[in-house]
Legacy VTK file of the C-alpha trace (Angstrom):
# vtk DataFile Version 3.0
C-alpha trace
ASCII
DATASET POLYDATA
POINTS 344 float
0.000 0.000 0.000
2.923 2.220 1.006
3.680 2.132 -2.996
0.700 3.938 -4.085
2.082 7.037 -2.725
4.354 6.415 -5.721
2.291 8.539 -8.413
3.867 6.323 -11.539
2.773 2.898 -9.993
-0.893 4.601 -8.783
-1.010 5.698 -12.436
-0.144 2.052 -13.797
-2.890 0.868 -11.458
-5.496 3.061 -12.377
-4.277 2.263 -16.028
-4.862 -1.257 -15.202
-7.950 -0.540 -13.265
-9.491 0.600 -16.194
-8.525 -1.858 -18.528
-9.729 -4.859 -16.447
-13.204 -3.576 -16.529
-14.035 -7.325 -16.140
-13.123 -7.644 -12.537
-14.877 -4.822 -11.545
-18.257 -6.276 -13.111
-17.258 -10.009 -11.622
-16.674 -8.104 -8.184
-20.329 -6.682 -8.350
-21.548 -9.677 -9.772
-20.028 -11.457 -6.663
-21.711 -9.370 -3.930
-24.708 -9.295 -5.742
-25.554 -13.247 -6.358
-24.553 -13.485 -2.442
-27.038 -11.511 -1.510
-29.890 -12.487 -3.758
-28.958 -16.727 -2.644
-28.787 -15.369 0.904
-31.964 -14.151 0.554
-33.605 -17.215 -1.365
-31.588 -19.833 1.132
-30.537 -17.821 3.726
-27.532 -20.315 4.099
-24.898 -17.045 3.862
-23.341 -16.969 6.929
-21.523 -12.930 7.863
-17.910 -14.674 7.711
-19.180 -15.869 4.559
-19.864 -12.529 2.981
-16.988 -11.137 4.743
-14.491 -13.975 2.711
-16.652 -12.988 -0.375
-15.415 -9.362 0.154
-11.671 -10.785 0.927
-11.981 -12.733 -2.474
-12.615 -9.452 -4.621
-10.051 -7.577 -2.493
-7.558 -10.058 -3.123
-8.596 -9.654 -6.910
-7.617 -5.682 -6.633
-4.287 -6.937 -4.821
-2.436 -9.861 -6.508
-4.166 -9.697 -9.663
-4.285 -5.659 -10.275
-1.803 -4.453 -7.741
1.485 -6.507 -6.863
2.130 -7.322 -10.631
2.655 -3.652 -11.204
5.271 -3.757 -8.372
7.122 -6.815 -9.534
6.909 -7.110 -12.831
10.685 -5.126 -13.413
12.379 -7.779 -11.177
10.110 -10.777 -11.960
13.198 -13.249 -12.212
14.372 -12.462 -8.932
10.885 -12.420 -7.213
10.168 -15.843 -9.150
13.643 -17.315 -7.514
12.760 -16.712 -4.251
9.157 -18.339 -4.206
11.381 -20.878 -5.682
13.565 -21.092 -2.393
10.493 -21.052 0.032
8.720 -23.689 -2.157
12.239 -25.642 -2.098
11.996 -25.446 1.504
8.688 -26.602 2.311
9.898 -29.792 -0.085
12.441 -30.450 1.795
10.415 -30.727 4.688
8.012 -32.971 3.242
11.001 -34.769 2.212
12.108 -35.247 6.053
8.436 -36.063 6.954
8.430 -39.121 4.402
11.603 -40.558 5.082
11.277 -40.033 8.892
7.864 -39.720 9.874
7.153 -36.550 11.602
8.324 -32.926 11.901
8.140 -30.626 14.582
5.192 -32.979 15.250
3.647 -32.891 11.862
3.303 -36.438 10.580
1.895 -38.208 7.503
-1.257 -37.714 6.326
-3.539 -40.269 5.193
-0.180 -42.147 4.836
1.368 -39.720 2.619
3.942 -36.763 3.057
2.389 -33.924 3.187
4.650 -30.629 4.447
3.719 -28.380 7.347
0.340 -26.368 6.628
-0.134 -28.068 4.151
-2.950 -31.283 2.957
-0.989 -33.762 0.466
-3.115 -32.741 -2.596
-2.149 -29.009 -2.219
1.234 -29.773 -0.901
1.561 -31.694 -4.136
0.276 -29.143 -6.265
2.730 -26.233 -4.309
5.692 -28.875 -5.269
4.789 -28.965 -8.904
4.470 -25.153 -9.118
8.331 -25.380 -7.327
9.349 -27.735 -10.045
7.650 -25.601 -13.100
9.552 -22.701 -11.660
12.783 -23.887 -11.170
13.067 -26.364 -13.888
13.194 -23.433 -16.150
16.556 -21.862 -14.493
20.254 -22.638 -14.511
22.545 -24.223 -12.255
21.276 -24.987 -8.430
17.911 -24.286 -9.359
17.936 -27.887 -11.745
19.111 -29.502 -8.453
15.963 -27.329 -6.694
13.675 -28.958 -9.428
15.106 -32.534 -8.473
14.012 -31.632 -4.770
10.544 -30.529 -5.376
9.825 -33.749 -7.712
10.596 -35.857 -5.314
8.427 -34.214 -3.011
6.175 -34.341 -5.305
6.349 -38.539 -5.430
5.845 -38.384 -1.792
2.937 -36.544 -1.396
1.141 -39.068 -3.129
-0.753 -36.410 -5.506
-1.884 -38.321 -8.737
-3.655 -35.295 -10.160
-0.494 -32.910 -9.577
1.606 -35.985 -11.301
-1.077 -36.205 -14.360
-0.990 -32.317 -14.643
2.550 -31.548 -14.944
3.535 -34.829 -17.340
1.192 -32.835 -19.475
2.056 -29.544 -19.176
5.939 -30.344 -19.814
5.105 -32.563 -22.631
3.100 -29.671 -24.550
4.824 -27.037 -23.675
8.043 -28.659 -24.835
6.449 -28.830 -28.083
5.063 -25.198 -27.939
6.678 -22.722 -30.320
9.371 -25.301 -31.289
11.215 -25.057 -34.793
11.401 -29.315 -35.892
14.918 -29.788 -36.232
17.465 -33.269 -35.691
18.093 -31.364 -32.134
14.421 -30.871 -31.240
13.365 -34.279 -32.000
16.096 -35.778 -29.651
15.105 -33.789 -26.658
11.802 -34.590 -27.265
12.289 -38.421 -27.634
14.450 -38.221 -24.171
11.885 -36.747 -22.615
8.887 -38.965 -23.540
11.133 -41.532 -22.870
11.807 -40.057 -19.105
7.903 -39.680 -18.846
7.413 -43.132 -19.410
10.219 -44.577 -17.568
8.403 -42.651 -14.434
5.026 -43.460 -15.108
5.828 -47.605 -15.522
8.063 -46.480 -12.174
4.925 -45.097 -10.441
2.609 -47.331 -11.596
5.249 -50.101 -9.998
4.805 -48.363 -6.929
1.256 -47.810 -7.146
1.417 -43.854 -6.635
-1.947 -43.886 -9.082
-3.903 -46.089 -6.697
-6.093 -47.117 -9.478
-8.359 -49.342 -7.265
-9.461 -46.177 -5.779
-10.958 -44.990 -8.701
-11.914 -41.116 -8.430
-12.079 -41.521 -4.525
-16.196 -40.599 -4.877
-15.511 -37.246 -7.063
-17.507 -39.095 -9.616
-20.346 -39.061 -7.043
-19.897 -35.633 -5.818
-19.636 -34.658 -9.656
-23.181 -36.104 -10.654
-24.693 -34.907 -7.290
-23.357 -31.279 -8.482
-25.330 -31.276 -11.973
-28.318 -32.106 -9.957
-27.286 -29.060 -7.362
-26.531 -26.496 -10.446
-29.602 -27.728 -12.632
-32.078 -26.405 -9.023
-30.284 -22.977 -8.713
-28.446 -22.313 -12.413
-28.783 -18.472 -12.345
-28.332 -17.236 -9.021
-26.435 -20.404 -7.190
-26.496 -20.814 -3.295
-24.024 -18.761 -2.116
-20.491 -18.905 -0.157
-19.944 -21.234 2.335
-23.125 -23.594 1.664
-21.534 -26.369 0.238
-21.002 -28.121 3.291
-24.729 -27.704 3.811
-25.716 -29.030 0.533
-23.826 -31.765 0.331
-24.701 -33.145 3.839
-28.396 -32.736 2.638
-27.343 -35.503 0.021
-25.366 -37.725 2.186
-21.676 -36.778 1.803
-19.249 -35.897 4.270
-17.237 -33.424 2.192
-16.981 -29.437 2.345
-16.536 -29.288 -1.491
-17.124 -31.097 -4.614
-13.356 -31.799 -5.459
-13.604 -29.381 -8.373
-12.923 -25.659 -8.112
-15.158 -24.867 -11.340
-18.207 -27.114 -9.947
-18.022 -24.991 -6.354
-17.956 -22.059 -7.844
-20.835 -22.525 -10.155
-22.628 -24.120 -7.167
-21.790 -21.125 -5.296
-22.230 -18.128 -7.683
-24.266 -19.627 -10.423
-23.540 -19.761 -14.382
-23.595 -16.563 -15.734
-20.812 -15.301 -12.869
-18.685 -18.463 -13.706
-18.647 -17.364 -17.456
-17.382 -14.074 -16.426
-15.098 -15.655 -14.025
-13.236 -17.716 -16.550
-13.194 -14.721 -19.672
-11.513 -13.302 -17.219
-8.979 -16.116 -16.528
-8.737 -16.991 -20.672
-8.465 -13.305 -21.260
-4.850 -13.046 -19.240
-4.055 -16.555 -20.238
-3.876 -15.568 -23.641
-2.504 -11.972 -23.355
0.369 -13.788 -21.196
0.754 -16.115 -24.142
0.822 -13.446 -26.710
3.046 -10.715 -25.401
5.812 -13.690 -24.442
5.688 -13.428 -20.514
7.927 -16.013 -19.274
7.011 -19.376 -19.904
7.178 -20.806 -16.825
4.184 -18.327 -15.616
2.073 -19.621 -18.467
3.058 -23.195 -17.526
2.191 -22.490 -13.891
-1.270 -21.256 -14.810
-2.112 -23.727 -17.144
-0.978 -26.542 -14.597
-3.384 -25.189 -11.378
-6.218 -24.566 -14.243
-6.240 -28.331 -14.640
-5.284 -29.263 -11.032
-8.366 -27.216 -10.332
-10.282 -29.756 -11.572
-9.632 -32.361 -8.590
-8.859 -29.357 -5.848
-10.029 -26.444 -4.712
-7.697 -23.574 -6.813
-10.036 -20.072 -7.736
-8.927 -17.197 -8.932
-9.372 -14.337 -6.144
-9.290 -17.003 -3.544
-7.522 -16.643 -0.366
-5.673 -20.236 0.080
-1.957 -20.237 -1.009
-2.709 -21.933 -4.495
-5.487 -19.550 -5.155
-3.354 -16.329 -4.245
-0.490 -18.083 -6.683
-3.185 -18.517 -9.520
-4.449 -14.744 -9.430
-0.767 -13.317 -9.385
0.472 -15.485 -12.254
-2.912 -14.670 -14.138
-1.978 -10.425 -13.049
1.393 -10.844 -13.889
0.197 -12.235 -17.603
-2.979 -9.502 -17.363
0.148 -6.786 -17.151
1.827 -7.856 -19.978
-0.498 -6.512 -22.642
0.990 -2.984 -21.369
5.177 -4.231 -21.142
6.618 -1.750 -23.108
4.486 1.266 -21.614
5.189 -0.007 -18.069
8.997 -0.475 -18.583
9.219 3.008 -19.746
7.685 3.828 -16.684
10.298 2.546 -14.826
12.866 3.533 -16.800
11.897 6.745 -16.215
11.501 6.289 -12.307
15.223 5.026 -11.786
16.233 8.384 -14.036
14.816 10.583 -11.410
LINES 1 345
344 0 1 2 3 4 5 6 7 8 9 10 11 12 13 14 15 16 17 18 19 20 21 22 23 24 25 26 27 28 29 30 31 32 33 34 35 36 37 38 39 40 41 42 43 44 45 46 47 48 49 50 51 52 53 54 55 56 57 58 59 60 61 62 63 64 65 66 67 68 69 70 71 72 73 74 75 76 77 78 79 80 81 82 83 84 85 86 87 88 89 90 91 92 93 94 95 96 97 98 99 100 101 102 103 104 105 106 107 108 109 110 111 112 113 114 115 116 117 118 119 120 121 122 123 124 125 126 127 128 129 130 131 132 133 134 135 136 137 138 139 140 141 142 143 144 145 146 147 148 149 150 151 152 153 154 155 156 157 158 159 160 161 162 163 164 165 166 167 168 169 170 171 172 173 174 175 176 177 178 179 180 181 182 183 184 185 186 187 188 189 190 191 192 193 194 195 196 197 198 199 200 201 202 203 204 205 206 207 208 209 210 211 212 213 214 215 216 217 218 219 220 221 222 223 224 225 226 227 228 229 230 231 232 233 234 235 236 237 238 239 240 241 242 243 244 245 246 247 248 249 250 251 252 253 254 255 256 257 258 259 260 261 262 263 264 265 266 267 268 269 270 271 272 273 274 275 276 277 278 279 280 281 282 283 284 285 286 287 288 289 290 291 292 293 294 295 296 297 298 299 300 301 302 303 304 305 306 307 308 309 310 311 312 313 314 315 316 317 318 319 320 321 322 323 324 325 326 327 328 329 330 331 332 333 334 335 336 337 338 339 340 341 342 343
């Protein structure tokens, strides 16, 4: 906040402000459907309106705000969430090979690293191996460290994910040449040497099927088909889903709670706004490993809970890497910006 006294970044935000005229219609949007399902339900708690106002806050903040202040020393910022993901791998790391830390232990017999469930933990180790994997030197070594803390956290959807996104980004933008083709043999041929190596070890747990997200998924279309306009609001899906027997808090799939919650038309404006900065990121060449990172929780999202303008560490990630690509449809004007700052 102090760096809105700064009248060239407060100009770049306003800028950017007015440019993203989408959030500020999915932020009124947001308020609005909570009130209308907390009249028609009255299942909106005051926390829960209050966490609906932290969601569009945190929309202004890591997806309007802090991209403006990073973006002219991205690398470095990027290297040190490397570090503190690197960190928290390590830990999990210890957990695994040791059983507990500080007294956190396993969790449903899987490493998971302190704060965090196995599934996100997973997901937080992936986003340390897209993000390191991509630099020189130790960092290589860092990506070795967050894959295998990967493997121990047991998360098959966070596996599945980033085999994918590697694989097609690889391919992304490449010129076919005698080199190309090499790389791209040794690396299918690493993919499958790890996935007959985890199927060995039976990190997919196939007898475990979908672990009742199928179930959830089908009791969902039933949920959204009742209330496809308005949905029920924040914090009722605990409620909703006890009504129909389960025991779970959300339906395994951030784009299925959020419909639930907010209804259809406020999902559609939800994800414009998430293919919008996907694609400007894409087209103005912001570094890969941000569009890799994005693309990656997009399709974790589907097993987790990961929204953009959430408040859990995943969520935060996904709305800065989206801001980050949001900002780069301005680069040049912004640079000069801070080319002229430094001159002053």
């Amino acid at each position: 906040m102090i760096n809105l006294n700064d009248n060239k970044i407060f100009s770049l935000y306003v800028r950017n402000f007015k440019k993203s005229i989408e959030v500020n219609i999915l932020s009124i949007t947001l308020v609005f459907v909570t009130l209308i399902s907390s009249i028609k339900y009255g299942m909106v708690t005051f926390p829960g309106l209050v966490k609906v106002l932290g969601t569009i806050l945190s929309l202004y903040i890591f997806y309007l705000f802090i991209p403006i202040i990073i973006y002219n020393d991205l690398d470095n910022k990027i290297k040190k969430l490397v570090n503190i993901t690197t960190f928290f791998s390590l830990i999990a790391i210890f957990i695994a090979i040791k059983g507990d830390f500080l007294g956190y232990t396993l969790r449903y017999q899987r490493s998971a690293s302190i704060f965090f469930d196995p599934n996100y933990f997973g997901t937080i180790a992936s986003i340390g191996f897209i993000l390191s994997i991509n630099h020189r030197g130790k960092y290589k070594i860092y990506a070795l460290i967050n894959l295998l803390a990967l493997y121990f956290s047991g998360s098959r959807a966070a596996m599945i994910a980033l085999f994918f996104v590697m694989l097609t980004f690889f391919l992304y933008n490449q010129k076919i040449n005698f080199k190309v083709i090499l790389k791209l043999l040794l690396l299918v041929l690493s993919i499958v040497f790890l996935i007959l190596f985890l199927w060995n070890k039976d990190f997919f747990r196939i007898y475990q099927g979908l672990n009742s997200r199928d179930k959830l998924w089908i009791a969902s279309f039933k949920m959204i088909s009742n209330e496809p306009i308005w949905g029920y609001g924040y914090g009722t899906l605990t409620k909703l889903l006890n009504s129909y027997g389960f025991q779970w808090a959300s339906f395994h799939n951030s784009y299925l709670d959020y419909i639930t919650m907010y209804g259809i038309p406020t999902w559609i404006i939800y994800m414009l706004i998430i293919f919008k900065a996907t694609l400007l990121g894409i087209k103005n060449k912001i570094p890969k490993e941000i569009t890799e990172s994005i693309i990656f929780l997009l399709i974790v999202a589907n097993s987790i809970s990961i929204n953009l303008g959430g408040l859990g560490a995943l969520s935060l990630l996904l709305t800065l890497f989206l801001g980050l690509s949001n900002i780069s449809s301005y680069r040049d004007a912004y640079e000069l910006n801070i080319k002229k700052q430094k001159n002053c």
